[in-house]
N, C-alpha and C positions, 0 to 999 in steps of 0.2 A: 567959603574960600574960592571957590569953582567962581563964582559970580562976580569977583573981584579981579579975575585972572583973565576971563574973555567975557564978560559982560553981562547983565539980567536978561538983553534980548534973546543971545545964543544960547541962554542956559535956559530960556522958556522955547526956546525949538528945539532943543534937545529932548525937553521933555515931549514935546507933542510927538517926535519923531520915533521913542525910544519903542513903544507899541509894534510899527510898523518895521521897523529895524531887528528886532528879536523876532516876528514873523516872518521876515527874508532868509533870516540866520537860520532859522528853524530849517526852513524849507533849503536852505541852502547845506544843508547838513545830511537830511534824508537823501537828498540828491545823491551829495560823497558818498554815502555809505550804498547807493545803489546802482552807483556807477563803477565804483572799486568793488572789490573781492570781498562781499559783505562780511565772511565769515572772518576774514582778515580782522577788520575792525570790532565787530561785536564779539571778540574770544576776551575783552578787554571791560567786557560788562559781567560782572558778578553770576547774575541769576538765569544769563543765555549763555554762558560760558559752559556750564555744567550738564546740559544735554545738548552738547554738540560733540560729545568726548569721541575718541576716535581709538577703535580697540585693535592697538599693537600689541 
């Protein structure tokens, strides 16, 4: 359906692109979280959430 909507060319650079594009994302991701207040963001991960507890 995708190939019918913008064409086999675009939907075969997509493909070749999608590799390097989720490697940008990747790195563009560890980036945020170590530019921001790391603890900010990974209190929202399950298995790192649970030894970072803070005793009030």
């Amino acid at each position: 359906m995708l190939a019918k909507l913008i064409g086999p060319r675009y939907v075969q650079l997509a493909k070749t692109w999608l590799p390097t594009l989720s490697a940008w994302g990747a790195v563009g991701g560890v980036t945020l979280v170590y530019a921001t207040d790391w603890r900010v963001i990974l209190d929202y991960v399950p298995y790192i959430n649970g030894k970072f507890k803070k005793d009030e």
